[in-house]
C-alpha positions in Angstrom: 43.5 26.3 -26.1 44.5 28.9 -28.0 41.5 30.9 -30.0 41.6 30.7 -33.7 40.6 33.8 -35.6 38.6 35.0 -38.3 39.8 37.5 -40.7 36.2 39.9 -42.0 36.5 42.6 -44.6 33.8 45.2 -43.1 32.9 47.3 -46.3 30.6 51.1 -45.2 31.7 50.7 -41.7 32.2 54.7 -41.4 28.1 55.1 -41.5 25.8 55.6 -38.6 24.9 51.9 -37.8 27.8 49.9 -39.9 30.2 52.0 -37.1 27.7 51.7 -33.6 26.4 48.9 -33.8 28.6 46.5 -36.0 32.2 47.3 -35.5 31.8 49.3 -31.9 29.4 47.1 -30.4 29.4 43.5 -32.2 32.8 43.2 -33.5 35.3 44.6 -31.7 33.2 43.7 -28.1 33.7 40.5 -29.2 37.2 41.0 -29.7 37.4 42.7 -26.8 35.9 39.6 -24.2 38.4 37.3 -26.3 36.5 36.0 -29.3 33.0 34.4 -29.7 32.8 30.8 -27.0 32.1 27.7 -29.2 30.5 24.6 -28.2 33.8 22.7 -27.8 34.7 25.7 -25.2 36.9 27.1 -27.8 37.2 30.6 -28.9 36.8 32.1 -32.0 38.4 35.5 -32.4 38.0 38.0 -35.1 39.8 40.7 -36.7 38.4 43.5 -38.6 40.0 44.6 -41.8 37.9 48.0 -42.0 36.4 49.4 -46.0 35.4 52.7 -47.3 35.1 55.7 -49.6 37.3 57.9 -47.4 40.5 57.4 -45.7 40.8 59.9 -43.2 38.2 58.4 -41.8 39.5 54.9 -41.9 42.5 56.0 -40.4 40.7 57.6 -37.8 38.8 54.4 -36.3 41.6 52.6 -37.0 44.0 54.4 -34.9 41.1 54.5 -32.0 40.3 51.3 -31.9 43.3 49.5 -32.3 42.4 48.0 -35.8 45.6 46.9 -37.9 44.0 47.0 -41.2 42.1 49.9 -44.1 41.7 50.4 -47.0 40.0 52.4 -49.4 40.5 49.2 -52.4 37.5 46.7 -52.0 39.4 44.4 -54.3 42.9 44.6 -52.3 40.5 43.7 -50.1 38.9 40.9 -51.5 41.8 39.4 -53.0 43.4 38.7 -49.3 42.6 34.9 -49.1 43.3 34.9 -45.0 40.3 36.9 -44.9 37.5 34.8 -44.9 34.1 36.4 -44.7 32.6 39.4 -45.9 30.1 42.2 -44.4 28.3 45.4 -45.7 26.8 48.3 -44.1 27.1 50.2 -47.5 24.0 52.3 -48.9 21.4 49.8 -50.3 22.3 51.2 -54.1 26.0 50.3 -53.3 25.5 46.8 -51.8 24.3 44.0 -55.1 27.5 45.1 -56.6 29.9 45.0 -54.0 28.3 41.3 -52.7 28.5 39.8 -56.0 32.6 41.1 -56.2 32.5 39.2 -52.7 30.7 36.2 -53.8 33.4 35.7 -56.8 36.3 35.7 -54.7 34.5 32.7 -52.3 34.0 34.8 -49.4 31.4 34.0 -46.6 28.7 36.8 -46.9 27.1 38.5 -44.0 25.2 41.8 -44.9 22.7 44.7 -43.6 19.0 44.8 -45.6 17.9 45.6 -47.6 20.2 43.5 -49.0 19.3 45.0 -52.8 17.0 47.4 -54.6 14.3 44.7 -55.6 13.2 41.3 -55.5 14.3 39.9 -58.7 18.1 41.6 -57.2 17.7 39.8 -54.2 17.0 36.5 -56.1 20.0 36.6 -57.8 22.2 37.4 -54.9 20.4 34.4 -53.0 21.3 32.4 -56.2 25.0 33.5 -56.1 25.5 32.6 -52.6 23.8 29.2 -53.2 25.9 28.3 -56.1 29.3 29.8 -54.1 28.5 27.0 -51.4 29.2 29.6 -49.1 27.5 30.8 -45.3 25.5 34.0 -45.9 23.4 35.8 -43.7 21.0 39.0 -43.5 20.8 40.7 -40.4 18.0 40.7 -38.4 18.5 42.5 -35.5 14.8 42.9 -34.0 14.2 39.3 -33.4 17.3 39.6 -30.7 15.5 42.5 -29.0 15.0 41.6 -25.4 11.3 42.7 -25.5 10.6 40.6 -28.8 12.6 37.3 -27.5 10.2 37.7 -24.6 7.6 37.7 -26.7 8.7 34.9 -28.9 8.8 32.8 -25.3 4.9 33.7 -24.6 4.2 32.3 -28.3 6.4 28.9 -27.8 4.7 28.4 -24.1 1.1 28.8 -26.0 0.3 31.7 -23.6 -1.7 33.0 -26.3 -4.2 30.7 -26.8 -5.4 31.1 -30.7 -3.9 34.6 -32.1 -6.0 36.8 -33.8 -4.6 40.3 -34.4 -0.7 42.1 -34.4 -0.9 45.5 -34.2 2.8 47.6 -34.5 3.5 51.3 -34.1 7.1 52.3 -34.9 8.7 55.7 -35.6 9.4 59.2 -34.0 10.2 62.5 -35.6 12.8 63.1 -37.7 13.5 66.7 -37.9 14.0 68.6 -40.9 17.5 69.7 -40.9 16.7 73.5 -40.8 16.2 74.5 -37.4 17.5 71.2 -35.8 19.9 68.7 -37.6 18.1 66.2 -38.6 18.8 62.6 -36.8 18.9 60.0 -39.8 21.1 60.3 -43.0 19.7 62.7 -45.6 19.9 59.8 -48.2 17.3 58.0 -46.5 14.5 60.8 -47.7 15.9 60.3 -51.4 14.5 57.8 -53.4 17.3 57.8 -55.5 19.7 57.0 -53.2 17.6 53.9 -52.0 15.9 55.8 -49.0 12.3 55.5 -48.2 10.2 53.6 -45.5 8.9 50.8 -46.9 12.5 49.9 -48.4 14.1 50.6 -45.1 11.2 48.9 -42.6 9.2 46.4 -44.5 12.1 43.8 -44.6 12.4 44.4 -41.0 8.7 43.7 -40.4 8.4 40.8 -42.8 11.6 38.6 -41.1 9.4 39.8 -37.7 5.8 38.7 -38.9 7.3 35.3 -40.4 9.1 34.1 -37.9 7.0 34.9 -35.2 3.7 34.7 -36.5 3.8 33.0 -40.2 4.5 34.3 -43.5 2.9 37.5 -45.1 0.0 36.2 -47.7 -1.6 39.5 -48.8 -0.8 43.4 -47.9 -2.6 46.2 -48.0 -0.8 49.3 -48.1 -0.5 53.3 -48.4 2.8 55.1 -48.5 3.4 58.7 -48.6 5.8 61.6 -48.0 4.6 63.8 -45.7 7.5 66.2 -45.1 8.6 67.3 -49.2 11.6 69.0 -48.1 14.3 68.5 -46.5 17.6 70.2 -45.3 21.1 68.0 -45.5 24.2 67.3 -43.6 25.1 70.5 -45.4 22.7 72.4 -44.5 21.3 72.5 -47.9 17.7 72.1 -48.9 16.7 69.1 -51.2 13.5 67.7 -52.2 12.0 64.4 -50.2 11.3 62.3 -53.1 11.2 58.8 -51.1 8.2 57.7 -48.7 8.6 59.1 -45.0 5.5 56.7 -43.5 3.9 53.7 -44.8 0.7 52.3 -43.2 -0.3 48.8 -43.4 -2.6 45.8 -43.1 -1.3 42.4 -43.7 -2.9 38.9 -43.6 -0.4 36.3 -42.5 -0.8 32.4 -42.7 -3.5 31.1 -39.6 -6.1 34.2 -40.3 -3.6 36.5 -38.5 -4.4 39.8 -39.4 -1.5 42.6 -38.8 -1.2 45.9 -39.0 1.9 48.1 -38.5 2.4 51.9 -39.0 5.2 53.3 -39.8 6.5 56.9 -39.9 9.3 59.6 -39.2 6.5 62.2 -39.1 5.5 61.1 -35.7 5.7 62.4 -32.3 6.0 59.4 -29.6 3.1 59.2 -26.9 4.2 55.5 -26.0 6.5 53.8 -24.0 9.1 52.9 -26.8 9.6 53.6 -30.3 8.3 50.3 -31.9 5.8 48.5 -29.7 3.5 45.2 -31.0 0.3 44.7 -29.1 -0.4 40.7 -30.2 -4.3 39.4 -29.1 -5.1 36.0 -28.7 -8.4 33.9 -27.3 -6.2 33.3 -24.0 -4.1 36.7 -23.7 -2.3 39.9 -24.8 1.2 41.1 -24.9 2.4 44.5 -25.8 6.2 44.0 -26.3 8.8 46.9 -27.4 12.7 47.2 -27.4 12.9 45.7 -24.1 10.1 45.8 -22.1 6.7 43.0 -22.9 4.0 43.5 -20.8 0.6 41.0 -20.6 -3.1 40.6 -19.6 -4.3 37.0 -19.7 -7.9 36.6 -20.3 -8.3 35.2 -16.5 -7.3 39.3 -15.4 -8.9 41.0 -18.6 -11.5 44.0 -16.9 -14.8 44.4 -18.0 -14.8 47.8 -19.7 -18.4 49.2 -20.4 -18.2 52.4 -23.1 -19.8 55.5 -21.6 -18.9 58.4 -23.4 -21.0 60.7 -21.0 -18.7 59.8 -18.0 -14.7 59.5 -17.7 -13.7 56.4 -17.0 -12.4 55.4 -13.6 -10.2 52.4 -14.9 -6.7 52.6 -15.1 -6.1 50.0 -18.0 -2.1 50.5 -18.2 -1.4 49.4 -14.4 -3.6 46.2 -15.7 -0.8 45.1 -17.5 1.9 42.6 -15.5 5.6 42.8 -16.5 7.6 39.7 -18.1 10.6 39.1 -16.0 13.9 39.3 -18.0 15.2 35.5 -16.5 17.8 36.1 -18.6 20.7 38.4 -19.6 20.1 40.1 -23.2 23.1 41.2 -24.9 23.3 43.5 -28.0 21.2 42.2 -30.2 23.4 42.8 -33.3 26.2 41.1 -31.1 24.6 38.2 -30.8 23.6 37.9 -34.1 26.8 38.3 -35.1 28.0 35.4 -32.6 25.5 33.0 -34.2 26.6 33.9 -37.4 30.2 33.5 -37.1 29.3 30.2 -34.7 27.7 28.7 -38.2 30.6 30.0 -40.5 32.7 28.3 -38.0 30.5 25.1 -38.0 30.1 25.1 -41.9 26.1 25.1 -41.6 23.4 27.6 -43.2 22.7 30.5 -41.0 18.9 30.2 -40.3 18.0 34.3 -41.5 20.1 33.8 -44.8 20.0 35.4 -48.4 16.8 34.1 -49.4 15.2 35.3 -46.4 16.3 39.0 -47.4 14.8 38.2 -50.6 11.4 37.6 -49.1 11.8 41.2 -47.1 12.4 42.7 -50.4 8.9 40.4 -52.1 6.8 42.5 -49.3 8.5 45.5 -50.1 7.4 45.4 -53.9 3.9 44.0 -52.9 3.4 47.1 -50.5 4.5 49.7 -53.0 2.7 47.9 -55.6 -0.3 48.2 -53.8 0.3 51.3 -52.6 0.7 52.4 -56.2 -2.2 50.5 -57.2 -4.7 51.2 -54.3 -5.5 47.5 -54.0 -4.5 44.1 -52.3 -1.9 42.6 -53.3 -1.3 39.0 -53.0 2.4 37.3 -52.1 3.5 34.1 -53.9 5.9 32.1 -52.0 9.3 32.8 -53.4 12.4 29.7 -53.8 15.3 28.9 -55.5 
């Protein structure tokens, strides 16, 4: 049977993670292997039509990767009805725009986060895309992590008994750009331009703490800018005027408490980047990127504090390893193929508009209370 295909307009896909991980590694790898496999056994193939600011650029992947299709023109873009869905990797202060053009000419919407500058833009692009009729979704790339679907399995098996506590350390240093080039997008330290942690991290951690844990109820938190200058792409110095690290305690539905830190003002003495520790009555985990390791209360030593003799306990190799048992592709891949398996389907996408709204509610709570130096209480958020 021969695959049908899927025409999508992919608008900022010359930036860092629109190009990687979205038309490198989920998009053209699925063109690659034929198309995504349906339940039927059909295929579903796709075909990028590839958007942005500069040409040469365009050109450039275009001729490297075998892509027919560019254009600088969002609405030549747009207006080609064989082209069914839309996707955007743009900066967040580009994106509301840009979606709402999509939304009007009927397209299917699939789109980074945050997927606007504030809640009440989030609502209405939730709003549009519920009164288009069309598909959208948000990505959500860390619940397809290998080491978080592993720890998603110990939650459904009820390995951990009653859970009490999450506890999440994420970041690295980013360097300043004088000395060494910095690693992440000067934007992303400008306010202005829609940078700053708790914009960039806290819709990751809210689609992470409600769907594997329960929804946020109240946060407590501080963020700051710890580096106040920076040096650009350029090489030119410009002030820091977004948040670099954001700390915070959040109380989720059960009595879960969380708390996650979050910073690019960090040097990395663990065993990934972003690593949960999740305590329950029955067990721990501590999952990362890929690897989840646990202690069940059964193997849980009996540490007595002595702070007159070193300990002779080795509390890392007490830890046990959770087998893979499985094969995890890229997690923005798969995404992708779920995605595109619902467009295909006609059903909602389970992470969809709304759900990027909600990231954005916990964003505005945190700086709020950031602000504010107090709790800050969510109210569930609809249509």
């Amino acid at each position: 049977m021969a695959p049908r295909t899927v025409r999508i307009i992919m608008n900022g896909i010359t930036g860092r993670m629109g190009y990687r991980q979205h038309l490198v590694r989920s998009i053209l790898a699925i063109r690659d292997d034929g198309g995504v496999e349906l339940a039927d056994g059909s295929r579903l193939q796709v075909e990028p039509i590839l958007v942005g600011r500069n040409r040469e650029k365009l050109a450039e992947l275009a001729a490297k990767h075998g892509v027919r299709e560019f254009t600088t023109d969002l609405d030549e873009a747009l207006a080609d009805t064989t082209a069914t869905i839309y996707f955007d990797a743009q900066v967040t202060s580009e994106r509301k725009k840009s979606i709402l053009k999509a939304l009007a000419a009927g397209k299917h919407i699939y789109t980074e986060k945050p997927i606007a500058e504030s809640v009440g833009e989030g609502l209405e692009l939730a709003q549009a895309a519920a009164s288009a009729g069309v598909i959208s979704g948000v990505v959500h790339d860390k619940l397809y992590l290998p080491g978080l679907v592993k720890l998603k399995r110990l939650i459904d098996a009820g390995y951990f008994g009653r859970i009490l506590s999450v506890r999440g350390e994420f970041g690295y240093w980013v360097f300043e750009g004088d000395v060494q080039p910095a690693q992440r997008p000067s934007w992303n330290y400008r306010a202005e331009d829609g940078g700053g942690m708790v914009l960039d991290m806290y819709c990751h951690w809210n689609y992470v703490l409600e769907n594997l844990f329960g929804p946020v109820r109240s946060v407590i938190a501080k963020a700051v800018t710890h580096i106040p200058e920076r040096w650009d792409e350029r090489g030119e110095k410009y002030a820091a005027t977004a948040d670099d690290a954001a700390y915070g305690i959040f109380e989720l539905e059960g009595d879960i408490i969380a708390q996650i830190n979050s910073s690019w003002a960090v040097r990395v003495d663990r065993g990934e980047l972003v690593e949960f520790q999740v305590d329950g009555t029955d067990g721990s985990a501590v999952a990362g990127l890929f690897e989840c390791r646990i202690q069940p209360s059964v193997r849980t030593p009996k540490p007595v504090w002595n702070p007159d003799l070193p300990t002779d306990l080795d509390f890392r190799a007490q830890w046990a390893p959770v087998p893979d048992n499985q094969e995890f592709p890229n997690g923005f891949r798969a995404q992708w193929e779920d995605y595109l398996r619902d467009v295909d389907a006609g059903r909602p996408h389970q992470y969809d508009m709304l759900s990027g709204a909600r990231g954005l509610h916990l964003v505005e709570a945190a700086l709020k209370s950031s602000a504010e130096g107090r709790r800050v209480e969510l109210d569930r958020i609809t249509l």
